[in-house]
MDAnalysis code that builds the backbone (N, CA, C; Angstrom):
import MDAnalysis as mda
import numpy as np

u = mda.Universe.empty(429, n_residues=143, atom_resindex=np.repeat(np.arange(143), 3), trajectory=True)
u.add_TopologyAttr("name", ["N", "CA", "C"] * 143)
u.add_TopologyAttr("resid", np.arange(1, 144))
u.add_TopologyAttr("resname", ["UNK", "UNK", "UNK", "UNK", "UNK", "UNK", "UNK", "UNK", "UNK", "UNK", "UNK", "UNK", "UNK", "UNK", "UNK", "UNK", "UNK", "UNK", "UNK", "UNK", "UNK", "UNK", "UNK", "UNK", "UNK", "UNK", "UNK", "UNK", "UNK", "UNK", "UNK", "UNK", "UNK", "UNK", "UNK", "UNK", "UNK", "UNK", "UNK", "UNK", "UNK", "UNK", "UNK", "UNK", "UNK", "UNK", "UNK", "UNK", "UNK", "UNK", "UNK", "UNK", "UNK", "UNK", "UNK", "UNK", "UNK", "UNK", "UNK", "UNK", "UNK", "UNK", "UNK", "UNK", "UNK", "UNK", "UNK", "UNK", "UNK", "UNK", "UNK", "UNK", "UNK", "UNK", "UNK", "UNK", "UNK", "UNK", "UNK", "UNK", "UNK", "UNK", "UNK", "UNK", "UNK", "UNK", "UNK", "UNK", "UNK", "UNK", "UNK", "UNK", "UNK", "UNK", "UNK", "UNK", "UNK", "UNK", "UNK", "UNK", "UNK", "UNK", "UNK", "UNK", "UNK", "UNK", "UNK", "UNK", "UNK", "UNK", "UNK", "UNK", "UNK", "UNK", "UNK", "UNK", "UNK", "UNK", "UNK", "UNK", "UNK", "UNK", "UNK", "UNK", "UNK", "UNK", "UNK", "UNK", "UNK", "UNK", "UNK", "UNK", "UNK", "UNK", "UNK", "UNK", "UNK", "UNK", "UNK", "UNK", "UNK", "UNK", "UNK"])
u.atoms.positions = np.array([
    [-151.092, -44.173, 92.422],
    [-150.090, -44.396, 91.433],
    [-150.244, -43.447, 90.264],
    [-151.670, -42.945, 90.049],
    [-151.897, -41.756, 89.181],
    [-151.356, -40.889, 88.808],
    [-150.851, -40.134, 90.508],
    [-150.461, -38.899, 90.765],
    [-148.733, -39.116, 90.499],
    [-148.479, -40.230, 90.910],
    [-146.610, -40.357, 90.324],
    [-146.473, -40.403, 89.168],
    [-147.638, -40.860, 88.772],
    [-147.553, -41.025, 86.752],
    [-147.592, -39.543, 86.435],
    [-148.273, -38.770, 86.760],
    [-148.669, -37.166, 86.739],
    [-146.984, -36.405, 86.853],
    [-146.518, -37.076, 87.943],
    [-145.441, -36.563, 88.441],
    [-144.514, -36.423, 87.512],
    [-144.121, -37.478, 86.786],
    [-143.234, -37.911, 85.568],
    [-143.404, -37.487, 84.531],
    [-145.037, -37.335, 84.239],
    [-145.183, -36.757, 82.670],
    [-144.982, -35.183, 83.029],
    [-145.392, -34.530, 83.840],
    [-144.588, -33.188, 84.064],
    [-143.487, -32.952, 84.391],
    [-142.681, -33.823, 84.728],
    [-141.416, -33.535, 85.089],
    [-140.715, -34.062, 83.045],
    [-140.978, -35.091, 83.017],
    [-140.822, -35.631, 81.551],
    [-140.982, -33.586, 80.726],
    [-142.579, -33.672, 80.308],
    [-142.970, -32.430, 79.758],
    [-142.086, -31.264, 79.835],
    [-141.194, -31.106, 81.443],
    [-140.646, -30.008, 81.247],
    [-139.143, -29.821, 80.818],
    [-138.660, -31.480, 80.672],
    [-137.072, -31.641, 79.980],
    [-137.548, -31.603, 79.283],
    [-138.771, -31.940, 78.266],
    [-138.782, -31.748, 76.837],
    [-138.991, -30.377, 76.716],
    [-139.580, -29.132, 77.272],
    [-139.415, -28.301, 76.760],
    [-138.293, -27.550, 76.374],
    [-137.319, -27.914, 78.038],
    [-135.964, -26.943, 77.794],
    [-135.343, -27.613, 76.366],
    [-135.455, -29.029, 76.376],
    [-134.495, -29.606, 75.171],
    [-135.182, -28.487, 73.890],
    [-136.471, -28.653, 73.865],
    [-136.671, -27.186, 72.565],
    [-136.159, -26.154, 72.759],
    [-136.081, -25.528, 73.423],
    [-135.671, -23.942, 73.928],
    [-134.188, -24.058, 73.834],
    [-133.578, -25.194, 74.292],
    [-132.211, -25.291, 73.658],
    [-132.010, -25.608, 72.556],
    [-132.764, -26.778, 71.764],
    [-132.442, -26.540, 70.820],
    [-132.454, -25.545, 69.416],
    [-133.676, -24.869, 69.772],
    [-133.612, -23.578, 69.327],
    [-132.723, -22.576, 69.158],
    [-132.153, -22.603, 70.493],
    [-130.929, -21.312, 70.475],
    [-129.631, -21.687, 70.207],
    [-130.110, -23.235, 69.710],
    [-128.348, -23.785, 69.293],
    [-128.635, -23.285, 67.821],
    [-129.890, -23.861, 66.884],
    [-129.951, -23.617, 65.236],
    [-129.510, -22.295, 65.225],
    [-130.062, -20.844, 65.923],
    [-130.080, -19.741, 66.124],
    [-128.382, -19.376, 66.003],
    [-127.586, -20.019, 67.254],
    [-125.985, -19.544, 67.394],
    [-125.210, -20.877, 65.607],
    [-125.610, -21.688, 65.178],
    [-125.090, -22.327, 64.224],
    [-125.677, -21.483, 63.238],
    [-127.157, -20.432, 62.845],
    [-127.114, -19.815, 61.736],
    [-126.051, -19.140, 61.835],
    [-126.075, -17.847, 62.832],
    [-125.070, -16.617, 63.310],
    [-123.518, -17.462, 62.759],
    [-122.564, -18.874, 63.321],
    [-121.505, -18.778, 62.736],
    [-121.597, -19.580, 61.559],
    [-122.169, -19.518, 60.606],
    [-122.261, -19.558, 59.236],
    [-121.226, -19.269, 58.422],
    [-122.157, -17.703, 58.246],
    [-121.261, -16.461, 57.525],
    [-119.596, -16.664, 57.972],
    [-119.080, -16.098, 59.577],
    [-118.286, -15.897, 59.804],
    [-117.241, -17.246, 59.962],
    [-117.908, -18.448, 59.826],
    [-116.870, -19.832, 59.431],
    [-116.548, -19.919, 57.811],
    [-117.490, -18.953, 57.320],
    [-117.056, -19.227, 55.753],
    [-115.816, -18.418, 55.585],
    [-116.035, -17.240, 56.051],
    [-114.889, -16.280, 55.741],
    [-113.494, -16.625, 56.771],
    [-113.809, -17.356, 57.817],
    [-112.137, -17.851, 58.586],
    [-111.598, -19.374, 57.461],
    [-112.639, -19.358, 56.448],
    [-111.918, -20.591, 55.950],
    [-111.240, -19.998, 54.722],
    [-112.343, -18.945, 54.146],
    [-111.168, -18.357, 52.957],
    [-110.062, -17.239, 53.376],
    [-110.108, -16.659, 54.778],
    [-109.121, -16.168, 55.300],
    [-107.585, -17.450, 55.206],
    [-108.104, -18.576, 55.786],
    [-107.129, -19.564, 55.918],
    [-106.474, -19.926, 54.455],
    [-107.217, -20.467, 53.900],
    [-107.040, -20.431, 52.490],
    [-105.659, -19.001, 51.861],
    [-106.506, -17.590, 52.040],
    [-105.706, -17.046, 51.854],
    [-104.079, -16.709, 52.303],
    [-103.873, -17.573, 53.612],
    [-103.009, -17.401, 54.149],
    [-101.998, -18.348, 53.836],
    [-102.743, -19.857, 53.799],
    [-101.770, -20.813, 53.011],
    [-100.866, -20.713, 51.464],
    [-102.391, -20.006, 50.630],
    [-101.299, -19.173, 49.695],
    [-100.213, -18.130, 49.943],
    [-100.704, -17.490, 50.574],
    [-99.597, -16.252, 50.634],
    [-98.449, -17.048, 51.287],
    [-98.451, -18.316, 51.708],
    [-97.510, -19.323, 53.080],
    [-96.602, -19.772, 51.967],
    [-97.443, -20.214, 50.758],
    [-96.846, -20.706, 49.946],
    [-95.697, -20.123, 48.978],
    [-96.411, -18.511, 48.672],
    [-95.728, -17.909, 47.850],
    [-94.563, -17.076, 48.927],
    [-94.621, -17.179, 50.095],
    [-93.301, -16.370, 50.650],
    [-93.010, -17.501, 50.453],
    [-92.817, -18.766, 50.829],
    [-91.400, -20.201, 50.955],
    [-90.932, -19.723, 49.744],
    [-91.435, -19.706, 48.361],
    [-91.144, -19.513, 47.109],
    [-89.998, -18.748, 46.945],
    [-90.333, -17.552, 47.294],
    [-89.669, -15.995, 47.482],
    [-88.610, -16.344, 48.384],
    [-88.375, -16.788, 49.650],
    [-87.454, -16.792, 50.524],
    [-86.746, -17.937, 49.650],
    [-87.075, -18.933, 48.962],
    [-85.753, -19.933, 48.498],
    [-84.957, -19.491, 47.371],
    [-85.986, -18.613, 46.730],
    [-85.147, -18.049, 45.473],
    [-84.061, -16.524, 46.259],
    [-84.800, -16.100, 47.312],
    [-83.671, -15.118, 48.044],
    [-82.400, -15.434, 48.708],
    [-82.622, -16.807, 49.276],
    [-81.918, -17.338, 50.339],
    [-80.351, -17.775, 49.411],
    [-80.109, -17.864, 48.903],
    [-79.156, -17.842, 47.959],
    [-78.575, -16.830, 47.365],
    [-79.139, -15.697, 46.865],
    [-79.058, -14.436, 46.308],
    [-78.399, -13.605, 47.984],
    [-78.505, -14.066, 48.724],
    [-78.131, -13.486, 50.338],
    [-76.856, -13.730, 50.404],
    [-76.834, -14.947, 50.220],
    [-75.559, -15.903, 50.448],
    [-74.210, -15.209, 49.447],
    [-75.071, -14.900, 48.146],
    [-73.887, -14.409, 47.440],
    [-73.663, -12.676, 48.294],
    [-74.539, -12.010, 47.940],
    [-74.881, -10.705, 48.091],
    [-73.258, -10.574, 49.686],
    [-73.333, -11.875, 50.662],
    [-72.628, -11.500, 51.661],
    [-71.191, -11.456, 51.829],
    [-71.279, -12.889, 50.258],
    [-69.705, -13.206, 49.524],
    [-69.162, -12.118, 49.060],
    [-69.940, -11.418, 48.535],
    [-69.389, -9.922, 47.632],
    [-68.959, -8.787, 48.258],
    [-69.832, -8.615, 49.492],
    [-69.890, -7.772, 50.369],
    [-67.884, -8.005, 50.894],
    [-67.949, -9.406, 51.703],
    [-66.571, -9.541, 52.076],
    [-65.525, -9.641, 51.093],
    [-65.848, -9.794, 50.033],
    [-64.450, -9.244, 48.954],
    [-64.563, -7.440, 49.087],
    [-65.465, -7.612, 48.675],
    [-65.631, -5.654, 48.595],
    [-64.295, -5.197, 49.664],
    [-65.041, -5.297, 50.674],
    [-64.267, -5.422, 51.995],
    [-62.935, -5.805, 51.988],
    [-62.657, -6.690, 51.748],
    [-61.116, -6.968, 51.337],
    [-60.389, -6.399, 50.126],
    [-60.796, -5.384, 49.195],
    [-60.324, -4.963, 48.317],
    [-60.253, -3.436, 48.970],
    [-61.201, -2.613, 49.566],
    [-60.793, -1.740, 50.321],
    [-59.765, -1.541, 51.084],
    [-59.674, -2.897, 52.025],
    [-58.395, -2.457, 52.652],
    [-57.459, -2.782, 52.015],
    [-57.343, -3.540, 51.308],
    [-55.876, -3.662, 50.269],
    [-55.768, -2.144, 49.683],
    [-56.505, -1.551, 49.476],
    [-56.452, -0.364, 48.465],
    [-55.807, 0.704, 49.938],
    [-56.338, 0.696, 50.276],
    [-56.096, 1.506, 52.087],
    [-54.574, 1.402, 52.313],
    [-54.190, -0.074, 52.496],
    [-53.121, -0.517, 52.268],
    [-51.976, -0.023, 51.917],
    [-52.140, 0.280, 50.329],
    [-51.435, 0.246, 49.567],
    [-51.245, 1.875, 49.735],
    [-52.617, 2.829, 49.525],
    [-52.437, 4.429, 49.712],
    [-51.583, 4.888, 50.516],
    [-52.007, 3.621, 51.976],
    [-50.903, 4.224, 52.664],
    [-49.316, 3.199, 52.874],
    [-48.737, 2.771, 51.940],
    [-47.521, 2.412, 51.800],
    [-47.090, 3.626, 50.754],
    [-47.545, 4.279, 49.731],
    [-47.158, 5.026, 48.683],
    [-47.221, 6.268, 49.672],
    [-47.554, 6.901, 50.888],
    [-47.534, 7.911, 51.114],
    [-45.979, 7.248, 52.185],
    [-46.362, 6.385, 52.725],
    [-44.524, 6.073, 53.533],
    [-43.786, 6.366, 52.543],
    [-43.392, 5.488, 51.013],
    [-42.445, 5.748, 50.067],
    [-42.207, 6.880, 49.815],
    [-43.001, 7.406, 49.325],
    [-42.966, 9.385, 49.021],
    [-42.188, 9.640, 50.175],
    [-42.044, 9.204, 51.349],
    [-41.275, 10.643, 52.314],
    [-42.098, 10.407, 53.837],
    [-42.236, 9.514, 54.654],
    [-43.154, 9.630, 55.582],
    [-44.517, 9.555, 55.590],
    [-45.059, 9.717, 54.219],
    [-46.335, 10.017, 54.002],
    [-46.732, 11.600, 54.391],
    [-45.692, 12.250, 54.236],
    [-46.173, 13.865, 55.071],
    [-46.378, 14.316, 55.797],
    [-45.580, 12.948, 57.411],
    [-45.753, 13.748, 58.024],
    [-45.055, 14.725, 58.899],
    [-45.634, 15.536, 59.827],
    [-44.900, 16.133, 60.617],
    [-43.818, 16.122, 61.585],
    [-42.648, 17.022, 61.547],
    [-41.270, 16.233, 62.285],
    [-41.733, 15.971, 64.056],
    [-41.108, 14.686, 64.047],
    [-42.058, 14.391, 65.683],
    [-42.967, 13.388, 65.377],
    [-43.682, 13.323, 64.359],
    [-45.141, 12.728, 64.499],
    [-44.050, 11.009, 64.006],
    [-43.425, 10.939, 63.035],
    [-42.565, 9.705, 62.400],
    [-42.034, 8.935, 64.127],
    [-41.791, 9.410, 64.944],
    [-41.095, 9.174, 65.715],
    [-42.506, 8.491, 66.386],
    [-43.437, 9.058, 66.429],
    [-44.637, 8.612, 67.862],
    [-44.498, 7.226, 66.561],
    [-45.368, 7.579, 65.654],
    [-45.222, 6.155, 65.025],
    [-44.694, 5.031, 65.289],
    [-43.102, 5.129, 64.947],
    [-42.703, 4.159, 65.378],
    [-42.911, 4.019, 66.537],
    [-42.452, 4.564, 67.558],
    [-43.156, 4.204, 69.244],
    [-44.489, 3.435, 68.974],
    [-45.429, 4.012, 68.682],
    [-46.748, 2.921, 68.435],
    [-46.230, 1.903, 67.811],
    [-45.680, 1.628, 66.580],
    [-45.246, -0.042, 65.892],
    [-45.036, -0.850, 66.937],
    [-43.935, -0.162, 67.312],
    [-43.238, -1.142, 68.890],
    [-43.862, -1.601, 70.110],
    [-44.712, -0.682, 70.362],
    [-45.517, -0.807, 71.633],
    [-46.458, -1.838, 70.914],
    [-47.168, -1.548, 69.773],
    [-48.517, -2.439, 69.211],
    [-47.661, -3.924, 68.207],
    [-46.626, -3.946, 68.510],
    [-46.448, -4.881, 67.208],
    [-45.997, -4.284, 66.075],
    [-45.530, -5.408, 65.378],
    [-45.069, -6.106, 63.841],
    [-46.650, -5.393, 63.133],
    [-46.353, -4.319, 62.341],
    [-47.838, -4.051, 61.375],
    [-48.208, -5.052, 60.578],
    [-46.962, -5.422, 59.968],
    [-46.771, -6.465, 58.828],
    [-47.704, -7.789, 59.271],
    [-47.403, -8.194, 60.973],
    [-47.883, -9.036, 61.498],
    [-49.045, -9.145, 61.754],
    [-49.683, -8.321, 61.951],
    [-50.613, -7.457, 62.233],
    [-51.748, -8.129, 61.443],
    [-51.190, -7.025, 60.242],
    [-52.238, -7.648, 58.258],
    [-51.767, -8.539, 58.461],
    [-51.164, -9.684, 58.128],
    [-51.248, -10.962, 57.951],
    [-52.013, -11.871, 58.969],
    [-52.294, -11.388, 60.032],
    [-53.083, -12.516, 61.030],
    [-54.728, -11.737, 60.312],
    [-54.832, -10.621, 60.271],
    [-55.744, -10.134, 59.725],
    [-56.408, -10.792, 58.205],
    [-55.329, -10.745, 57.550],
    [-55.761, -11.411, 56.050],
    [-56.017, -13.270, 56.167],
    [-55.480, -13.833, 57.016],
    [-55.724, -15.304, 57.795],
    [-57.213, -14.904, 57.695],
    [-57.378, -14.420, 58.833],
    [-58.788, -14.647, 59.641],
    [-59.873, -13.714, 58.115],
    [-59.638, -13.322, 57.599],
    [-60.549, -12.639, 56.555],
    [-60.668, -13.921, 55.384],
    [-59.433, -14.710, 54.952],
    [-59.559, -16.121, 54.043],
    [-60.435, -17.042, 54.969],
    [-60.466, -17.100, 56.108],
    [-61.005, -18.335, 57.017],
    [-62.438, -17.806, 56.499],
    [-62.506, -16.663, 56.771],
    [-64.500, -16.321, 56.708],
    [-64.788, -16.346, 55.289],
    [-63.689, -15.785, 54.006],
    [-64.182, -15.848, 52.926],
    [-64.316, -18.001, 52.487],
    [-63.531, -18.333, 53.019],
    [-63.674, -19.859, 52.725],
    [-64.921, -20.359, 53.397],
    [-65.058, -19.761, 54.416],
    [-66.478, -20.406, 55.179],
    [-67.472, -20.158, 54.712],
    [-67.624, -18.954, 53.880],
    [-68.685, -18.446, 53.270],
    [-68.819, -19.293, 51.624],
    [-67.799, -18.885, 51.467],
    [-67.518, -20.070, 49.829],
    [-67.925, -21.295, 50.352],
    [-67.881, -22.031, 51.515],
    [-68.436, -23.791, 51.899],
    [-69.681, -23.543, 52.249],
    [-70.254, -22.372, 52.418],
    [-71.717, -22.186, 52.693],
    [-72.802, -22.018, 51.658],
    [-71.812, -21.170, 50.697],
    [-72.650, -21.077, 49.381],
    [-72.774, -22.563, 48.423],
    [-71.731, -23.473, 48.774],
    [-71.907, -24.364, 48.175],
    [-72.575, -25.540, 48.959],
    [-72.489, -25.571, 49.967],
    [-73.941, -26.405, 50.825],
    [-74.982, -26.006, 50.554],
    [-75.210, -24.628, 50.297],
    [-76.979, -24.373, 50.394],
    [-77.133, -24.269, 48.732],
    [-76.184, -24.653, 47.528],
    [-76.399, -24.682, 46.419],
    [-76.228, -26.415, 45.717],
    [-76.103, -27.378, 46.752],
    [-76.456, -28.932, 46.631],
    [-77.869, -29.012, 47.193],
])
């Protein structure tokens, strides 16, 4: 019964050693991520700020967009009114200048393409629909 007792305390003896030898090379790999858990935490840190200060930045932009796109489509609609108009004052004057023959394709194009008149007006529709949609947008994202 000696020799089984023998058996156990060496078999015992030699889980206790690996448990040292492991636990050794665990303190060893927990010194090593130390350092580099300190710095993924002020990395994180740094990132939540910077997380913080873009939301900041994007809410005070996100509005300034909204107008910036309102302006844009008037812009836009004052061009072609101006377009418009340059070219109604060059019809009044006389054709607008142009060449004999060319008045004639014109009209052929009116006819073949439509009512011009009709034309801008489904045009100026659909340009109020987007400027109104944009005006109900600026005022949703400004409640």
């Amino acid at each position: 019964m000696s020799e089984m007792e023998e058996g156990y305390r060496l078999e015992m003896a030699e889980h206790i050693k690996r448990e040292q030898e492991l636990r050794a090379k665990l303190g060893i790999i927990n010194e090593k991520m130390k350092e580099p858990e300190e710095k993924l935490a002020k990395a994180r840190m740094i990132l939540l700020k910077a997380k913080e200060v873009y939301e900041k930045y994007l809410e005070e932009l996100t509005p300034l967009r909204s107008d910036r796109t309102l302006i844009e489509g008037e812009l836009q609609m004052i061009e072609e009114a101006k377009s418009k108009l340059r070219q109604e004052a060059l019809y009044a004057r006389g054709g607008g200048g142009m060449r004999p023959g060319t008045t004639a394709f014109v009209e052929q194009m009116n006819q073949i393409a439509g009512d011009p008149a009709e034309a801008q007006m489904k045009k100026e529709v659909r340009a109020a629909d987007a400027a109104a949609a944009l005006e109900a947008l600026k005022k949703k994202m400004g409640q």
